[in-house]
NUZA-979204 format. One record per atom (N, C-alpha, C): residue in one letter; x, z, y. Coordinates in Angstrom, 3 decimals, always signed. Each point is the difference from the previous one (the first is absolute). Example, Ala and Ser with C-alpha at 12.3 -4.5 7.8 and 13.67 -1.06 7.14 Angstrom:
# residues 2
 residuo        u        w        v
       A  +13.190   +7.800   -5.690
       A   -0.890   +0.000   +1.190
       A   +0.900   +0.000   +1.200
       S   -0.350   -0.720   +1.050
       S   +0.820   +0.060   +1.190
       S   -0.770   +0.730   +1.090
This chain:
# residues 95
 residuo        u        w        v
       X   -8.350  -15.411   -0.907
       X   +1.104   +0.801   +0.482
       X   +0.886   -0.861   +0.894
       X   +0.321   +0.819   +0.980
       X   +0.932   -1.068   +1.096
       X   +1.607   -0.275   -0.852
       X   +0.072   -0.948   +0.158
       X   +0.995   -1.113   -0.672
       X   +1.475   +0.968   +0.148
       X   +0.220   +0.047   +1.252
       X   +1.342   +1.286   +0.072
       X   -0.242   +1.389   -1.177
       X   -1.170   +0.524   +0.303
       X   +0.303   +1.398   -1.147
       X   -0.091   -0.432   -1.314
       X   -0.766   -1.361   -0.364
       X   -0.131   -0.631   -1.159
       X   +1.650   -0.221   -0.342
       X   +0.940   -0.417   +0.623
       X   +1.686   -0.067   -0.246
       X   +0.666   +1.222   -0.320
       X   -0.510   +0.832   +0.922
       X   +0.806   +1.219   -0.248
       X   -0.389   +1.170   -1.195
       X   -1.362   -0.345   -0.312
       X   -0.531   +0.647   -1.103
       X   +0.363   -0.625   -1.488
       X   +0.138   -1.053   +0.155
       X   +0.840   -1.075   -0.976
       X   +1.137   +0.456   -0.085
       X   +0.695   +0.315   +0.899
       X   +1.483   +0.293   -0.161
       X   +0.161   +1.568   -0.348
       X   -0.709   +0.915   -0.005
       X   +0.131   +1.299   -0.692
       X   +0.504   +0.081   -1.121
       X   +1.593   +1.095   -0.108
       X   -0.024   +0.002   -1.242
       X   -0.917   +0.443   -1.218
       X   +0.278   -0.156   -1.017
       X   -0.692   +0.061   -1.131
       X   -0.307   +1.980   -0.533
       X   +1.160   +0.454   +0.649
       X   +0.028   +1.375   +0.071
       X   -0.797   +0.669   +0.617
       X   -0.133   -0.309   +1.248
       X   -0.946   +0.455   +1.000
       X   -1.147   -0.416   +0.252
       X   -0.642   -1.201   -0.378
       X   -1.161   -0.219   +0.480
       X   -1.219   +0.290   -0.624
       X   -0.135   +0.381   -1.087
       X   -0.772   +1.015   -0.300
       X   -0.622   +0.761   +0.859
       X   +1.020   +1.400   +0.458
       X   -0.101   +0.817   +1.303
       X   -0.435   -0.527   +1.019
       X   +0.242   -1.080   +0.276
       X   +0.178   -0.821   +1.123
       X   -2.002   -0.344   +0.244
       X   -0.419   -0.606   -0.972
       X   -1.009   -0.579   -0.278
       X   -0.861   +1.443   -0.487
       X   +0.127   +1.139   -0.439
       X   -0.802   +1.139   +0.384
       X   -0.443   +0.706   +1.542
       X   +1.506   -0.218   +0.607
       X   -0.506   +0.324   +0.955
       X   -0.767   -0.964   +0.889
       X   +0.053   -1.269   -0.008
       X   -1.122   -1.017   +0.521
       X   -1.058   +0.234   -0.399
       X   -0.230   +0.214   -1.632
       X   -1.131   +0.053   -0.434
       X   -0.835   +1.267   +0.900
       X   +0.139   +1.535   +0.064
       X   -0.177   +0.679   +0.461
       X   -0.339   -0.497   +1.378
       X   +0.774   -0.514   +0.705
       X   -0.348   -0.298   +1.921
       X   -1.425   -0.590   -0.495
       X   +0.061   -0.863   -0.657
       X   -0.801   -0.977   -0.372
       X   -1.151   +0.641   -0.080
       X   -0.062   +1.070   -1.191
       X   -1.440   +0.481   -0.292
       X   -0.560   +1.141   +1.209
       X   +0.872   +0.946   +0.925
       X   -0.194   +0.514   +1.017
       X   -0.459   -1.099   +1.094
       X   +0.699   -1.080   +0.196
       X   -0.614   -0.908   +1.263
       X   -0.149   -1.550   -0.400
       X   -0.563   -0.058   -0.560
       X   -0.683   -1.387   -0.604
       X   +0.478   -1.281   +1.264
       X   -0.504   +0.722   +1.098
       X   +0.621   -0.980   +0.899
       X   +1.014   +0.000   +0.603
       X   +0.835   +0.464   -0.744
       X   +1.525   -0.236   +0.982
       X   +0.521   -1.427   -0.447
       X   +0.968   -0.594   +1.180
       X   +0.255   -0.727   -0.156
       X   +1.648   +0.150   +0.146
       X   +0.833   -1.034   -1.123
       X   +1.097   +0.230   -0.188
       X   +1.185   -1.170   +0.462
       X   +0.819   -0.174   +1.009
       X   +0.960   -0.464   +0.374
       X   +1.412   +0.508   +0.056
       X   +0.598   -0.862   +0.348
       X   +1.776   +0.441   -0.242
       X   +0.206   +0.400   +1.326
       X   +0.777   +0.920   +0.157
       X   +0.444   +0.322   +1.688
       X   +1.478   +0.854   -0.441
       X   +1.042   +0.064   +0.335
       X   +1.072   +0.429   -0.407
       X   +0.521   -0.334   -0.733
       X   -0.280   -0.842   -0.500
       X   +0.423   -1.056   -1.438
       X   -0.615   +0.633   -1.229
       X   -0.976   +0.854   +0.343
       X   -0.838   +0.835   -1.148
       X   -1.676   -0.227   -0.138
       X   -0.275   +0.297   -0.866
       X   -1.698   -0.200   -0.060
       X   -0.708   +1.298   +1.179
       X   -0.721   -0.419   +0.327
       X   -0.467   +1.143   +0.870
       X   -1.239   -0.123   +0.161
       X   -0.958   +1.060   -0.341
       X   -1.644   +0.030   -0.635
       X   -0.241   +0.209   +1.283
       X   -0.785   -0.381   +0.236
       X   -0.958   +0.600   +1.747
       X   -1.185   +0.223   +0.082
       X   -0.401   +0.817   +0.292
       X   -1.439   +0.423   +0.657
       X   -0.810   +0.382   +1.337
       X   -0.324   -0.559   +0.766
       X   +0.021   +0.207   +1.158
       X   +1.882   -0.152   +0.699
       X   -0.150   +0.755   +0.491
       X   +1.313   +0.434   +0.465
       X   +0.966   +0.777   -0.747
       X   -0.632   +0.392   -1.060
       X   +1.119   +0.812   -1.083
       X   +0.655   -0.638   -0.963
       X   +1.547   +0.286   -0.118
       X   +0.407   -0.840   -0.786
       X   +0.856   +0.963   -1.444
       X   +0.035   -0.900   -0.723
       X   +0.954   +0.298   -1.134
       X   +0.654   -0.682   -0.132
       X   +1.585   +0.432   -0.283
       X   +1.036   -1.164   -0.245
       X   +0.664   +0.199   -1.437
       X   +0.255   -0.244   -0.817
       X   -0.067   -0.200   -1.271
       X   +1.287   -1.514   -0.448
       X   +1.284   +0.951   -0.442
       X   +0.954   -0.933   -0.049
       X   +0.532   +0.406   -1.494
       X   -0.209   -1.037   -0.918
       X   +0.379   +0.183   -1.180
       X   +1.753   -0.719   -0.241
       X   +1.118   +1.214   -0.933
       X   +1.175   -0.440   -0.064
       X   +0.153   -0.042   -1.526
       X   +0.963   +0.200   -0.494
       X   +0.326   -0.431   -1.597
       X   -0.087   +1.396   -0.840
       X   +0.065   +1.382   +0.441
       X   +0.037   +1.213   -0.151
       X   -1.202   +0.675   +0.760
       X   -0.509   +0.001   +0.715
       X   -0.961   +0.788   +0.654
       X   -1.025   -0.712   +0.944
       X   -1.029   +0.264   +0.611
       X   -0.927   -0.846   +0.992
       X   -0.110   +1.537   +1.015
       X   +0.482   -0.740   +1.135
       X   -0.522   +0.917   +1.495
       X   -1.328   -0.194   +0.499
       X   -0.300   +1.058   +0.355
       X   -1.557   -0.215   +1.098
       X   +0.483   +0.251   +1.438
       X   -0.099   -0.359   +1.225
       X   -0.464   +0.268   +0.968
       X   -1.099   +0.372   +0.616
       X   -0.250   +0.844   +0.843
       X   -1.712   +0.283   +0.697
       X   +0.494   -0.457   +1.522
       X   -0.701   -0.533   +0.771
       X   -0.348   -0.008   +1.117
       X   -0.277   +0.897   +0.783
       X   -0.798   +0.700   -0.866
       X   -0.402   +1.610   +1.163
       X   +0.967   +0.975   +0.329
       X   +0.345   +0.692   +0.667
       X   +1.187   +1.282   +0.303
       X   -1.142   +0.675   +0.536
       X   +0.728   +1.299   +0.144
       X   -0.666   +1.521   +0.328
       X   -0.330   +0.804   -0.971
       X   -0.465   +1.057   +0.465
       X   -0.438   +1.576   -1.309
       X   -1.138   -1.264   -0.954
       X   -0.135   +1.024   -0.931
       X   -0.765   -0.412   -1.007
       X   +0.275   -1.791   -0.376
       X   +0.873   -0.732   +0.613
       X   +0.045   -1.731   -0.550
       X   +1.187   +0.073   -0.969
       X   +0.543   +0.660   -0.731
       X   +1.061   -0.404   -1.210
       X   -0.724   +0.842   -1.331
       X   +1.049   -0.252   -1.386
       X   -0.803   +0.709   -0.567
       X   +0.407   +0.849   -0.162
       X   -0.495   +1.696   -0.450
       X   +1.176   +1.441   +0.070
       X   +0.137   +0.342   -1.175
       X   +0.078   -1.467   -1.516
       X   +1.021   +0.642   -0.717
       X   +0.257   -1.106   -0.650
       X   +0.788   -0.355   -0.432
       X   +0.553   -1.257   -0.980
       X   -0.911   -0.089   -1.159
       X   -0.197   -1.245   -0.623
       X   -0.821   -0.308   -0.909
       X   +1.180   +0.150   -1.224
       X   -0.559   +0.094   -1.170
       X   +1.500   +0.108   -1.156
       X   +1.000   -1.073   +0.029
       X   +1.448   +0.190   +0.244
       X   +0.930   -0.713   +0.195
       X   -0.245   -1.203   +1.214
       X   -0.382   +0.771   +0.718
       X   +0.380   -1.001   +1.939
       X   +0.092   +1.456   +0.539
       X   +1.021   -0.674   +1.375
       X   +0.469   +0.215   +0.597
       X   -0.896   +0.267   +1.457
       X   +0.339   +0.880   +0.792
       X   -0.531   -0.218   +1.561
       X   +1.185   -0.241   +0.832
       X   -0.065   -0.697   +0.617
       X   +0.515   -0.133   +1.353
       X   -0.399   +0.183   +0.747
       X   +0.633   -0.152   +1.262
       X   -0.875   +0.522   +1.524
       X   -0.705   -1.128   +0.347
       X   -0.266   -1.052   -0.200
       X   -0.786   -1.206   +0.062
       X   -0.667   -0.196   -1.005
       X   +0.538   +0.119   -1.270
       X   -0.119   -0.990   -1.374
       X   -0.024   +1.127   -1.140
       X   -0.727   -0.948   -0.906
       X   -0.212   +0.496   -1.251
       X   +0.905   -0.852   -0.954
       X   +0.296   +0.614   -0.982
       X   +0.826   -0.978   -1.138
       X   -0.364   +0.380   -1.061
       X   -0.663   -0.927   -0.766
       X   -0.352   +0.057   -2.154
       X   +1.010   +0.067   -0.530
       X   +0.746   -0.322   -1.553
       X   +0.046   -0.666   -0.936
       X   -1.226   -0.201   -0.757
       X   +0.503   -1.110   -0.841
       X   -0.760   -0.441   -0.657
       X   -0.849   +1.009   -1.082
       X   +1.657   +1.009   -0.747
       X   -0.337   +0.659   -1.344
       X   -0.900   +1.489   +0.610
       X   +0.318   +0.219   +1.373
       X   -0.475   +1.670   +0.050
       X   -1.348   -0.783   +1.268
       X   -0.204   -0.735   +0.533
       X   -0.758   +0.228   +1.034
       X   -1.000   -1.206   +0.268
């Protein structure tokens, strides 16, 4: 693991990274080969040109997508997250 996300995955709180580390796990088992660096001061999974940005806080972990347009967000919240017009948001206990 590159030494930067190795810091910042270290530094996850204890609350969140759970979540945090499901949703890696998941990129993970969908694209075996993505590869994961920091870009925004966040972990960010890549595949080809597609990215995920994935920023874990002390209460909740955000996703970012890279893609925009019809059909690129998701059209309904997973239990307890949030949508934004960019972003998705967990907690830990509902999502």
């Amino acid at each position: 693991m590159d030494p930067d996300v190795q810091t910042y995955v270290q530094a996850i709180p204890a609350t969140t990274r759970p979540l945090f580390d499901r949703i890696d796990a998941l990129v993970h088992e969908l694209h075996p080969e993505v590869e994961i660096l920091i870009t925004y001061d966040m972990p960010t999974h890549q595949v080809g040109t597609r990215r995920l940005y994935v920023a874990a806080w002390k209460n909740w972990v955000s996703f970012y997508g890279s893609e925009r347009g019809p059909g690129r967000r998701l059209r309904r919240a997973p239990p307890g997250a949030e949508l934004g017009a960019g972003h998705h948001q967990a907690d830990p206990e509902g999502g």
